[in-house]
KOLTOR-942810 format. One line per 5 residues: their letters; for each residue y, z, x of C-alpha. Coordinates in Angstrom, 3 decimals. Each point is the difference from the previous one (the first is absolute). Layout:
<votis>
A) Y Z X | ...
</votis>
This chain:
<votis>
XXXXX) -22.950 -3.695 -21.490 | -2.981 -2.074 -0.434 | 1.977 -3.275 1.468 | 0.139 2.029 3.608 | -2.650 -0.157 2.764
XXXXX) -0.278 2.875 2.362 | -1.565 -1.392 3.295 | -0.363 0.223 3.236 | 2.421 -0.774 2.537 | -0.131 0.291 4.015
XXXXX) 3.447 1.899 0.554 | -0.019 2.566 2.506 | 1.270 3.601 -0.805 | -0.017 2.803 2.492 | -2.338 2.458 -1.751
XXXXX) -0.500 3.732 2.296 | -2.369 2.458 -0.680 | 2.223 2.800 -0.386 | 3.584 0.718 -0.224 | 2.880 0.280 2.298
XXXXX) -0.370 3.438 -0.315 | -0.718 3.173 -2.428 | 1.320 2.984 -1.480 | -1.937 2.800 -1.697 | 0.307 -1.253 -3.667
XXXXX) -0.839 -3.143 1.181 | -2.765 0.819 1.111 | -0.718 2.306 -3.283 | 0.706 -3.467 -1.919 | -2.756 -1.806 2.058
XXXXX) -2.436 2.516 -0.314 | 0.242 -0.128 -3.583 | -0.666 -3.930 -0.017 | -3.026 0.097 2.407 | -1.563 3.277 -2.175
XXXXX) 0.377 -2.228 -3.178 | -1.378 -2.989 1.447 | 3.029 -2.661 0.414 | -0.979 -2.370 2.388 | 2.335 -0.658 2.908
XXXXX) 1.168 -3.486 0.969 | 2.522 0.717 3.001 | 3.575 0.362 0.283 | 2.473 -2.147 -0.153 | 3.165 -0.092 2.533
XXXXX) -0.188 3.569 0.955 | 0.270 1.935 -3.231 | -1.791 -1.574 -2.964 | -3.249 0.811 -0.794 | -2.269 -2.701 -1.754
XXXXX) -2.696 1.965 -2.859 | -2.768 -0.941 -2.336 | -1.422 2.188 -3.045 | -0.274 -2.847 -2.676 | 3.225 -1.289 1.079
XXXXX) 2.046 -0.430 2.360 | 2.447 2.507 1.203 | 2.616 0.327 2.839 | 1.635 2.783 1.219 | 3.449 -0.587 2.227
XXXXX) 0.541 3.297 1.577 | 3.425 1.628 1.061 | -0.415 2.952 2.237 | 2.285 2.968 1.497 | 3.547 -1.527 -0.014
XXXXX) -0.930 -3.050 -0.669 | 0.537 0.328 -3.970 | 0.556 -3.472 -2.489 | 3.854 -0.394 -0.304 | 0.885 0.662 -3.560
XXXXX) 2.081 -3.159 -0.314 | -2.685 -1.718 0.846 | -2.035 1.081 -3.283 | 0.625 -1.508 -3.352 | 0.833 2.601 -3.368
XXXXX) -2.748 1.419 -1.579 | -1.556 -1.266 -2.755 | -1.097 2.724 -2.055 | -3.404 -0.485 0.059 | -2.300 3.018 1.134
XXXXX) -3.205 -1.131 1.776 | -2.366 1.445 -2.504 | 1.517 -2.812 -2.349 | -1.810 -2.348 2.632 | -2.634 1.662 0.945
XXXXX) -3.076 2.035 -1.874 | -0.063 3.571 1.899 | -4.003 -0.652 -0.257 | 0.410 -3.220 2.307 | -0.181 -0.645 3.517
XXXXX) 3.985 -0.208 -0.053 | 0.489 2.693 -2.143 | -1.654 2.405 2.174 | 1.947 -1.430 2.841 | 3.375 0.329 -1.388
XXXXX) -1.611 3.771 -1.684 | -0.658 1.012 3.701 | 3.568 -1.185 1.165 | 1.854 2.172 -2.260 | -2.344 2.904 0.656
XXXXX) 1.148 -0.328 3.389 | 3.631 0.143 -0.404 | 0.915 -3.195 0.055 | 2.610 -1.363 -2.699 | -0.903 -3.392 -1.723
XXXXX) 2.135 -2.572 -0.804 | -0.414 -3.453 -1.626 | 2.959 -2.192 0.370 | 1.066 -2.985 -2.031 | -2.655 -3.292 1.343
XXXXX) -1.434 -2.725 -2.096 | -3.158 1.439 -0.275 | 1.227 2.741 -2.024 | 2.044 -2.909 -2.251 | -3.206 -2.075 -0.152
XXXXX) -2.253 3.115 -1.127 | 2.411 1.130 -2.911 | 0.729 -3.913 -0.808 | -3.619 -0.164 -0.674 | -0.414 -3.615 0.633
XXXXX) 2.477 -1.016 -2.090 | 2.659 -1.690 2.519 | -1.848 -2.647 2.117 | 2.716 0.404 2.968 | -1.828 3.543 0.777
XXXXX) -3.249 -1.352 0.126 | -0.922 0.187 3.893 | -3.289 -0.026 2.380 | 2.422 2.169 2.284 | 0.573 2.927 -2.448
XXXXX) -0.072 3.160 2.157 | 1.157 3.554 -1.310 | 2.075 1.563 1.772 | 0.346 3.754 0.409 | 1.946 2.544 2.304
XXXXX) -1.420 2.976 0.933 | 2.766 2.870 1.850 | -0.495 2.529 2.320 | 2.111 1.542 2.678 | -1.865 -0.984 2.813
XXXXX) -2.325 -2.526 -1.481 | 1.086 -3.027 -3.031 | -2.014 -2.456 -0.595 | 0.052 -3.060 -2.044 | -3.030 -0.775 -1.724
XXXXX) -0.912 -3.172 -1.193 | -2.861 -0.591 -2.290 | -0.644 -3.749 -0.111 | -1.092 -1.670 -3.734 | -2.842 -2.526 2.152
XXXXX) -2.961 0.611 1.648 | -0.779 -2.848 2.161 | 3.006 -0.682 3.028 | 0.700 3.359 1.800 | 3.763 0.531 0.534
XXXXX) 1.810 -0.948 2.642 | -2.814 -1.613 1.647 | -2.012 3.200 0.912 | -3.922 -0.359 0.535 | -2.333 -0.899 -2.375
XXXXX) -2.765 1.742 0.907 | 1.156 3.895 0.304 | -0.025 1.901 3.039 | -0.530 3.547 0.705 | 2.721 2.222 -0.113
XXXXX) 1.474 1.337 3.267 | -1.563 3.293 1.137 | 3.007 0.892 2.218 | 2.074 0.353 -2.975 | 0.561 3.380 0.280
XXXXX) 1.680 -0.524 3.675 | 3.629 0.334 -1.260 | 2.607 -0.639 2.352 | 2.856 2.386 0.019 | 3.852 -1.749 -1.125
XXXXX) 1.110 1.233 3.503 | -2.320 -2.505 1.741 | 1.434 -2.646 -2.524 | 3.982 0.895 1.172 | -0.740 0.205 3.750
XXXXX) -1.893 -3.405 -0.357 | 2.820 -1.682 -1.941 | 2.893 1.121 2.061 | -1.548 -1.301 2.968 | -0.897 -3.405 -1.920
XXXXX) 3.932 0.100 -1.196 | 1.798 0.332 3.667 | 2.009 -3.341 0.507 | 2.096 -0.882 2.759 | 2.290 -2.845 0.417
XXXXX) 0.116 -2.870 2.503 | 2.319 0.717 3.033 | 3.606 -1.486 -1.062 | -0.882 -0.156 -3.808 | 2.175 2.927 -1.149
XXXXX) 3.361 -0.488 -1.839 | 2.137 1.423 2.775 | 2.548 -1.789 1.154 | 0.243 -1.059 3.912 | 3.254 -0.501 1.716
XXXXX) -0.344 -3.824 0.223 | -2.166 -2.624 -0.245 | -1.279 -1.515 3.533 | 2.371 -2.820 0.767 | -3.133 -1.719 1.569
XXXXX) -2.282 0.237 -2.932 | 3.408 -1.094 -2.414 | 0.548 -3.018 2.374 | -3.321 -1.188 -0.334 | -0.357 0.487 -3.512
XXXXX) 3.700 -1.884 -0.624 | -2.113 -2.942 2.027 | -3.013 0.270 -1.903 | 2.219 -0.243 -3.590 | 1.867 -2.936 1.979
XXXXX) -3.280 -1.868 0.856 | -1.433 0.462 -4.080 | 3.309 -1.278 -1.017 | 0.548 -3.012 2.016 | -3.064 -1.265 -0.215
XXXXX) -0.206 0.000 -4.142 | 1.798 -1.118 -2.792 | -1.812 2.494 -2.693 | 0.062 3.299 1.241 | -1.693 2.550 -2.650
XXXXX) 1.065 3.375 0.802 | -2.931 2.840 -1.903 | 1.638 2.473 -1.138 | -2.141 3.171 -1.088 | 3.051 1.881 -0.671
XXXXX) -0.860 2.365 2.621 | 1.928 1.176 3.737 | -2.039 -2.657 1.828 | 0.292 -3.058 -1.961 | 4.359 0.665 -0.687
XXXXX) 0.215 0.177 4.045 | -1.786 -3.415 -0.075 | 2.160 -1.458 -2.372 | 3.213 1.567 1.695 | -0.474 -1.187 3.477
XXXXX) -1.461 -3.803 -1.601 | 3.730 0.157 -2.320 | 1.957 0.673 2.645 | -1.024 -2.731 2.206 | 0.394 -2.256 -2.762
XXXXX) 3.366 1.159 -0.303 | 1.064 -0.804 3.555 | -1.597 -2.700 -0.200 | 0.571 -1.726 -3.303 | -2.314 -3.239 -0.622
XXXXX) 0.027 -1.981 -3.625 | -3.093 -1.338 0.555 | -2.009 3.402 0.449 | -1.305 1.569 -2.586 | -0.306 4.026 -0.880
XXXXX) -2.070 1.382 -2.558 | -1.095 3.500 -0.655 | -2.971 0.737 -1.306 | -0.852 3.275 -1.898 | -2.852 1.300 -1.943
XXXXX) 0.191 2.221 -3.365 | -3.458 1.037 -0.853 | 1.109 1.103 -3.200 | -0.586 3.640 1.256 | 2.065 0.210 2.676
XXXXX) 1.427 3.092 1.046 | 3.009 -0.014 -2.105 | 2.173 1.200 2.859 | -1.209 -3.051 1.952 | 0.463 -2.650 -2.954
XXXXX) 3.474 1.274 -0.710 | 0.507 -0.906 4.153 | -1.419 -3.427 -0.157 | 1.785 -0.551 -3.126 | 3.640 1.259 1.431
XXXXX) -0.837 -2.136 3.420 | -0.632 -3.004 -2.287 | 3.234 0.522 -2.197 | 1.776 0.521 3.143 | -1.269 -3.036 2.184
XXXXX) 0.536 -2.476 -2.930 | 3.828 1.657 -0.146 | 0.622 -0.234 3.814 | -1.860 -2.963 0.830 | -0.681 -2.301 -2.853
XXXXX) -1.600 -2.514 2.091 | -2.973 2.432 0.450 | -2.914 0.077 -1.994 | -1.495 2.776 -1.457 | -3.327 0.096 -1.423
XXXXX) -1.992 2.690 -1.609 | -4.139 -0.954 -0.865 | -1.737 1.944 -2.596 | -3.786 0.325 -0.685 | -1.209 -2.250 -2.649
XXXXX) 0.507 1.644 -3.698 | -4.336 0.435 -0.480 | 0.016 1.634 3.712 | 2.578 2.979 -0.049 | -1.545 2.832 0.539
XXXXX) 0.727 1.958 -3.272 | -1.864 -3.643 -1.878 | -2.780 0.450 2.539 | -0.128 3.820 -1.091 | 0.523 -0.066 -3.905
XXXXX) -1.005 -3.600 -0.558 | -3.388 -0.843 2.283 | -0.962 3.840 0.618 | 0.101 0.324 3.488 | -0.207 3.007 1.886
XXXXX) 3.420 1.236 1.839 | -0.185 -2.005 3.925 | -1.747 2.023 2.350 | -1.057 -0.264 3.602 | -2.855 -1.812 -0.913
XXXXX) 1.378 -1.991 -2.727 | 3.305 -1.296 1.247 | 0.268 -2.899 -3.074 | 3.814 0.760 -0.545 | 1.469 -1.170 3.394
XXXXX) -1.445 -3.578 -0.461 | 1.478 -0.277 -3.097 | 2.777 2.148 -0.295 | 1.366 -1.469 3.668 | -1.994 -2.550 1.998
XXXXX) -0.365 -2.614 -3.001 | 3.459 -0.071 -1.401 | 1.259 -0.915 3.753 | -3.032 -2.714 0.473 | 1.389 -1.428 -3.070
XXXXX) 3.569 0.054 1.098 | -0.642 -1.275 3.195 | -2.129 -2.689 -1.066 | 2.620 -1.184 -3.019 | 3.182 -0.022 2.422
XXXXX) -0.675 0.585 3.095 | -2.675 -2.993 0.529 | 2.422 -2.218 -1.420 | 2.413 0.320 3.225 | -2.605 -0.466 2.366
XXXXX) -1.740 2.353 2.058 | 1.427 -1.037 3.333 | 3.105 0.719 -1.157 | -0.409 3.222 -1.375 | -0.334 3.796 1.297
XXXXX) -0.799 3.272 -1.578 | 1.702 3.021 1.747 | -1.750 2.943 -0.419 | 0.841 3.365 0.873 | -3.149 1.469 1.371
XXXXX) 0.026 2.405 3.047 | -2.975 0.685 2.315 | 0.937 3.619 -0.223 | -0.500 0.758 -2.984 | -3.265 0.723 0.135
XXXXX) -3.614 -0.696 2.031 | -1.170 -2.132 -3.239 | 3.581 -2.158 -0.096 | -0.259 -0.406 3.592 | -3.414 -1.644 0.497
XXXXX) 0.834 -2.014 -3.264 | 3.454 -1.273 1.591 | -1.868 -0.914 3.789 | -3.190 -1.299 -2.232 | 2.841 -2.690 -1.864
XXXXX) 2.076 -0.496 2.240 | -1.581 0.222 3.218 | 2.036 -0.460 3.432 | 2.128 -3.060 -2.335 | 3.764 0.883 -1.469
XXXXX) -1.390 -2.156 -3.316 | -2.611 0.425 -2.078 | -2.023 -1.787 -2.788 | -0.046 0.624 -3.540 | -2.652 -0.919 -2.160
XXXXX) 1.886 -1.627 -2.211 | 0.777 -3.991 1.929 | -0.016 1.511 2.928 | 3.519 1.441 -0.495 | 1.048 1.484 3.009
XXXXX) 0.777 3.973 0.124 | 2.121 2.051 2.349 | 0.816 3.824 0.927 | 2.630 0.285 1.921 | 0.320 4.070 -0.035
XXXXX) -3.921 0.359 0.797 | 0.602 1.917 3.123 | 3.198 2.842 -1.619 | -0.954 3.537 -1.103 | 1.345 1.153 -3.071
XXXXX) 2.569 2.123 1.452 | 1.132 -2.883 1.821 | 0.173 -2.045 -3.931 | 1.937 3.221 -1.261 | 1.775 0.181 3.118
XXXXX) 1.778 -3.725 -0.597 | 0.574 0.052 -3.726 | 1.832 3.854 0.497 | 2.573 -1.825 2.636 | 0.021 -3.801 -1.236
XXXXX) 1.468 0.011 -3.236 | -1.444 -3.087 -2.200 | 1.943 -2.913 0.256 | 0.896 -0.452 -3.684 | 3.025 1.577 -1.764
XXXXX) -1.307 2.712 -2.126 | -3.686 1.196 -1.636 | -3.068 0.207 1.340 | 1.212 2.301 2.464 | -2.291 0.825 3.091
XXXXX) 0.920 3.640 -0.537 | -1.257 0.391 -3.527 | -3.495 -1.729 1.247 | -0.169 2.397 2.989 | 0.781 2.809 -2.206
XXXXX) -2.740 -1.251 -2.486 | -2.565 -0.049 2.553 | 1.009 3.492 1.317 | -0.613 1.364 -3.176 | -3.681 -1.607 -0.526
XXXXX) -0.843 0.319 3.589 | -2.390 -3.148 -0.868 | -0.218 -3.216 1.667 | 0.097 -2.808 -2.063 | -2.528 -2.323 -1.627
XXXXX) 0.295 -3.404 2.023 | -0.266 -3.355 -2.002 | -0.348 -1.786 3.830 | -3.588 1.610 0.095 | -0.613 -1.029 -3.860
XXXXX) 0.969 -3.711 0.975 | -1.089 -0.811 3.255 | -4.038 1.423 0.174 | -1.532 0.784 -3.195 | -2.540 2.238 2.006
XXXXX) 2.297 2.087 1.615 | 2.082 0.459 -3.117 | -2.514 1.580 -1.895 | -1.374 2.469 2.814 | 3.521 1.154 0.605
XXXXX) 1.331 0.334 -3.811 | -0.198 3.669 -0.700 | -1.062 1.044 3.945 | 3.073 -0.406 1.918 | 2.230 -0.946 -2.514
XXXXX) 1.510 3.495 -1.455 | 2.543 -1.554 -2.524 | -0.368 -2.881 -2.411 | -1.203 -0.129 -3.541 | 0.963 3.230 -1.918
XXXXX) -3.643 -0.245 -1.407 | -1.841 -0.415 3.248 | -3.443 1.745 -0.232 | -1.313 -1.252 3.220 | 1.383 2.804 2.343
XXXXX) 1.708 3.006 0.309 | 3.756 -1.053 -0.749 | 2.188 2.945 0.168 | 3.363 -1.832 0.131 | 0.296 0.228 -3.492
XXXXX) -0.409 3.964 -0.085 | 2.664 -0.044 2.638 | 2.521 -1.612 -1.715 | -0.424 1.799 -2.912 | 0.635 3.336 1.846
XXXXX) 2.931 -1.338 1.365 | 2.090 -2.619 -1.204 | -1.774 -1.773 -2.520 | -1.242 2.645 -2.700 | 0.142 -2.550 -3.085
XXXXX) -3.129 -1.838 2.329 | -2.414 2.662 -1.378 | -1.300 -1.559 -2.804 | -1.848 -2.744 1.998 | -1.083 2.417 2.048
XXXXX) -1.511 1.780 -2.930 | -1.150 -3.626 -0.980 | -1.636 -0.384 2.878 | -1.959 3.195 0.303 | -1.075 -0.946 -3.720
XXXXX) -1.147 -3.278 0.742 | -1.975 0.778 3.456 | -2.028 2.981 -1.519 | -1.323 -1.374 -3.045 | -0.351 -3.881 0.595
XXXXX) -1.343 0.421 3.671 | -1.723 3.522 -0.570 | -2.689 0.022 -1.972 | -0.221 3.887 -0.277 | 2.553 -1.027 -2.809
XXXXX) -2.508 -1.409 -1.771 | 2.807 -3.667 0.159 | -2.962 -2.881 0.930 | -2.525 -1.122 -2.129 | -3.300 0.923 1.998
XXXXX) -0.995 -2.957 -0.532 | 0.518 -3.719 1.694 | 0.531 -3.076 -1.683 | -2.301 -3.014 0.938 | 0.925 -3.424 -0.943
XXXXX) 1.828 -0.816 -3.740 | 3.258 -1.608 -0.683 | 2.675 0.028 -2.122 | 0.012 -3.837 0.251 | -4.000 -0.341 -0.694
XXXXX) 0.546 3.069 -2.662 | -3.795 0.657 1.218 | -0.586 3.868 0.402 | -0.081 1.266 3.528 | -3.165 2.049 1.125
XXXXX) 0.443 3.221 0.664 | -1.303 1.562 3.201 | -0.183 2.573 2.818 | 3.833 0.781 1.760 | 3.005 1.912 -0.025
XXXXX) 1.341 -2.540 -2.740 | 3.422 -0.494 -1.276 | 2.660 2.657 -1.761 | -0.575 0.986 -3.552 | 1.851 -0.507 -2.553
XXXXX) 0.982 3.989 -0.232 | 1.374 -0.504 3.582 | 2.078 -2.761 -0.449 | 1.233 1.621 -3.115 | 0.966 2.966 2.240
XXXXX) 2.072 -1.909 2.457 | 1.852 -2.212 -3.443 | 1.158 3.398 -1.241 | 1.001 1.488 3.619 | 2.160 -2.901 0.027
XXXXX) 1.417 0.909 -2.758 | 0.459 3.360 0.203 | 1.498 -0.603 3.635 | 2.103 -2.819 -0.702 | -1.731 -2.186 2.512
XXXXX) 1.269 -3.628 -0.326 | -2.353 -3.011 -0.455 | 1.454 -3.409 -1.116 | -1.011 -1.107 -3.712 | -1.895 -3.022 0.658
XXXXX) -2.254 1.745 2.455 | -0.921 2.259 -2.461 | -0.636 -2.662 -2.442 | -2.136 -1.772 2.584 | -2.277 3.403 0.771
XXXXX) -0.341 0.254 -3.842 | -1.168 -3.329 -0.657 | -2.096 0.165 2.553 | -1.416 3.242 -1.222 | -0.495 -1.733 -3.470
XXXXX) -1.654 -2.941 1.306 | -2.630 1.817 2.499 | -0.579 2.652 -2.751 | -3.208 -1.487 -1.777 | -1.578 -1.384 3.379
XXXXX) 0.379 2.818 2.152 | -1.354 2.219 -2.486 | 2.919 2.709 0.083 | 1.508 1.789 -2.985 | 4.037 -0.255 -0.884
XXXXX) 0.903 3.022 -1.672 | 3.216 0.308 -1.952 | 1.531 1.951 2.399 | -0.395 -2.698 1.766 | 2.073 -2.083 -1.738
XXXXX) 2.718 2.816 -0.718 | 0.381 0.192 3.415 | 0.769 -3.768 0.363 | 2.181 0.501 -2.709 | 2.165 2.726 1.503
XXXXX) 0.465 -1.727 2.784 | 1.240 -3.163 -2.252 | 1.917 2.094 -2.186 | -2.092 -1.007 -3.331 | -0.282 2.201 -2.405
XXXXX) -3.453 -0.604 -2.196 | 0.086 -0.991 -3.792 | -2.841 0.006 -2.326 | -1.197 -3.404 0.601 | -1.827 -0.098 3.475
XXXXX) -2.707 -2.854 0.999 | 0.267 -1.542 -3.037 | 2.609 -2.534 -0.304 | -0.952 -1.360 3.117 | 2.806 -2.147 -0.002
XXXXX) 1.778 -1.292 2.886 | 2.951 -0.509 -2.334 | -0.039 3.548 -1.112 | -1.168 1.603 3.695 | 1.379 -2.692 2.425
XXXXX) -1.214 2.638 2.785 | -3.482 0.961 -1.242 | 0.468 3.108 0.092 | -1.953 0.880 -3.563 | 3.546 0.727 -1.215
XXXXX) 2.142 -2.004 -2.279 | 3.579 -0.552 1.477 | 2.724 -1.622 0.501 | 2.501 -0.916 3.074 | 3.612 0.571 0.560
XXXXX) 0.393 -4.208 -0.513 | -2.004 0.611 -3.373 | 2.418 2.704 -1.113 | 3.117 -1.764 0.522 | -1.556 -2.908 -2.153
XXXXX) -0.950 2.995 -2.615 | 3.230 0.855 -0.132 | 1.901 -3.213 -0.163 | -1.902 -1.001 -3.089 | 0.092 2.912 -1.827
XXXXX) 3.997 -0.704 0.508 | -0.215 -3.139 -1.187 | -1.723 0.874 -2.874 | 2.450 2.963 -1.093 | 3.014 -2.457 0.754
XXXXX) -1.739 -2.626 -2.747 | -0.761 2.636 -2.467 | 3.172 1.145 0.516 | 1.709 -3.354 -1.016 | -2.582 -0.517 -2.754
X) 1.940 3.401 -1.654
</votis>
């Protein structure tokens, strides 16, 4: 503790003065804390009140219907509060009054509670960040309370100095307000022509043009990268651009397709890319089909479990930079460079009618040219479908069967859509305008990663009442993983915000004023929903999010429990032994993973000696 500095730092935190809004024993709660003299320091993103009596103490409120999933809430640990807490003290009255009111405590399992029975004894539950964490239930009011174990940085950057409570507390507004005001807010309506329904025909005037446009992009190129987002859009692109090349057959042009797996795709998505690839390379094997992936120390289940950062939100959009823009910037500048930009095209399958936001981005690129630039060497970019509706798109690929010989069929992709009623997540925007990429990523894009928490994705829940029930368990995953890393009624992030420190200096960070970074309880939480789900994550990413874990420990000042670490193990299949952290031998734990083990390599070797050996004792009789 004593190598941490808490300091000051200038981030800026939206603090109010009261919040959102109030029920009766909300207001009963907040009486209480005024008559007993906490001082108030604000609230905190609508619903989280910031407290001092001694301590520090936050209370994330969930009124009326709006009640804390229960999936969303680790076990319990069997610990009462009065094992925490003297009833004489500040907090014992509090939690004394709570149950007096009807409200029915609960401590779950959290580091805090592992470091206060450890009793010092285990240095990795030694943290400045300690916080307790404890639920309190009620019908129509639960709140998590959060007494904090420091009393100089108030959480989750609230005001130093206090501030007086708000008189206008007691001004409740009624949950019919609430509904009429939300289904208002809700009311969508789609773009004329951007339905699913089929039209008779396409307009032979806008197909001619088109057919000229693809003609034009082809002739003059030799590299011709078709992006492919696995979406309705993007397969019309790359039918109309095939078939020309198959009237038109030229050895010295170049296809490739391009495709993007984020690593958590939408599986019904990945399994089309996948079946397109398979089926291009079988069809056409002078076609190239490439699939970019985000670096191993940038997925976004590493960026969650491994550097702590909150779930992407609208205002903190880090996954779509590197999740989709920077594996493409990479592949474009290791292969497509090399062939010269003059000679090469990206086809994109972007349509002005999608939406008001893809519109002004498309006449902001492009302009009144046919090409336009990409960042990358200039590499020229083309759309040659910017001015179709989508019911035109559906429209072609229902009557224009693809021209290869089987898979991949336009009728399962239209019948895909139909079920998710979602457009799809375009890599052209990811690639050509990092700006507009991130603005549109979870705003008019309504299916892409099954783990999107930057919007309101309800292809997923479609599917899953129709024709894809065994898609619930992301679903689930995702619910899981927006509420308690991007929530902080959860009680998921720190509190707190790192300043400065480096695994690679191995100086301590200061510790200052912020939202902060997920604990070590959250991330826990998400390991074991994994596991209990069955979600998939490759092996060496969760390697790479535990050594990164293990290497950040010490300087960001965060504790690792063992659940922790069981967690990780689950997820690695290990089983634990007696000997943990002590061997520390890369011979023994070639993984560090605390665990001594051995591969599948390392067990065929086992086995072939201990053969040899009963073959030559065996000869000796």
């Amino acid at each position: 503790m004593e190598h941490y500095e808490f300091t000051e730092n200038q981030i800026k935190v939206a603090v109010t003065e009261r919040l959102k809004h109030y029920n009766g024993t909300a207001t009963d709660v907040w009486d209480y804390l005024e008559k007993e003299g906490f001082l108030f320091h604000g609230v905190i993103r609508d619903w989280s009140g910031v407290f001092y009596h001694g301590f520090y103490y936050v209370f994330h409120h969930f009124l009326n219907d709006d009640q804390p999933q229960e999936d969303c809430i680790p076990p319990d640990s069997g610990i009462t509060w009065d094992k925490l807490f003297k009833r004489d003290t500040v907090a014992g009255k509090l939690f004394s009054f709570m149950e007096s009111n009807k409200f029915r405590i609960f401590i779950p399992e959290q580091a805090a509670i592992d470091a206060f029975l450890d009793g010092d004894m285990d240095s990795s539950l030694q943290s400045p960040k300690h916080k307790f964490q404890i639920y309190c239930f009620q019908d129509r009011c639960s709140l998590l309370v959060e007494p904090y174990l420091q009393q100089t940085i108030p959480p989750y950057g609230a005001h130093y100095e206090s501030i007086q409570y708000p008189e206008d507390r007691c001004q409740l507004i009624f949950d019919l307000d609430v509904l009429i005001t939300d289904t208002k807010k809700n009311k969508r309506t789609l773009p004329e022509g951007e339905s699913l329904d089929v039209l008779e025909k396409v307009d032979e005037d806008l197909l001619a043009a088109t057919r000229e446009r693809v003609k034009k992009i082809y002739d003059e190129h030799t590299l011709i990268g078709l992006l492919h987002s696995g979406g309705i859009d993007s397969r019309l692109t790359l039918q109309l651009m095939l078939e020309h090349a198959l009237k038109n057959p030229d050895p010295t042009k170049k296809i490739w397709v391009i495709s993007a797996d984020t690593l958590v795709e939408n599986p019904g998505v990945l399994k089309i890319i996948h079946e397109l690839r398979d089926t291009l390379r079988a069809n056409f094997p002078w076609i190239e089909y490439h699939i970019v992936e985000p670096k191993e120390d940038e997925t976004l289940m590493v960026c969650l479990i491994g550097r702590g950062y909150q779930s992407p939100s609208v205002n903190f959009k880090y996954c779509v930079r590197r999740l989709k823009i920077n594996p493409a910037r990479v592949f474009l500048e290791n292969v497509f460079v090399t062939e010269g930009s003059e000679e090469t095209c990206l086809v994109l399958g972007s349509r002005d009618n999608e939406s008001g936001t893809r519109k002004r981005s498309l006449t902001k690129f492009f302009g009144d040219d046919f090409y336009g630039s990409h960042p990358v060497s200039s590499i020229r970019t083309a759309s040659p479908i910017r001015d179709w509706t989508r019911q035109e798109v559906v429209t072609y690929l229902t009557y224009h069967r693809a021209p290869w010989r089987k898979g991949a069929r336009n009728t399962e992709l239209l019948s895909f859509y139909s079920g998710a009623a979602g457009t799809e997540c375009p890599l052209g925007a990811a690639v050509v305008n990092d700006n507009d990429a991130i603005m549109a990523c979870g705003k008019n894009s309504r299916m892409g990663c099954y783990l999107c928490t930057l919007g309101n994705d309800k292809s997923m829940g479609n599917l899953i009442k129709g024709t894809h029930p065994e898609y619930e368990k992301y679903y689930r995953f995702r619910s899981i993983v927006k509420n308690i890393a991007q929530d902080i009624r959860y009680g998921g992030i720190v509190g707190m915000q790192r300043k400065g420190g480096s695994a690679a200096s191995m100086l301590p960070a200061k510790i200052g004023r912020g939202i902060g970074d997920l604990t070590i309880d959250c991330r826990t939480h998400i390991l074991q929903a994994m596991k209990r789900l069955q979600i998939e994550w490759r092996e060496s990413e969760i390697l790479t999010a535990y050594h990164m874990v293990q290497q950040r420990e010490s300087v960001e000042g965060f504790p690792v429990t063992q659940r922790f670490r069981d967690a990780i193990y689950a997820l690695l299949n290990l089983k634990r032994s007696g000997f943990q952290r002590l061997l520390c031998n890369p011979v023994f734990d070639p993984y560090g993973t605390g665990i001594d083990q051995f591969t599948s390599e390392d067990a065929a070797i086992i086995q072939r000696i201990m053969a040899d050996k009963k073959s030559k004792l065996s000869s000796l009789k």
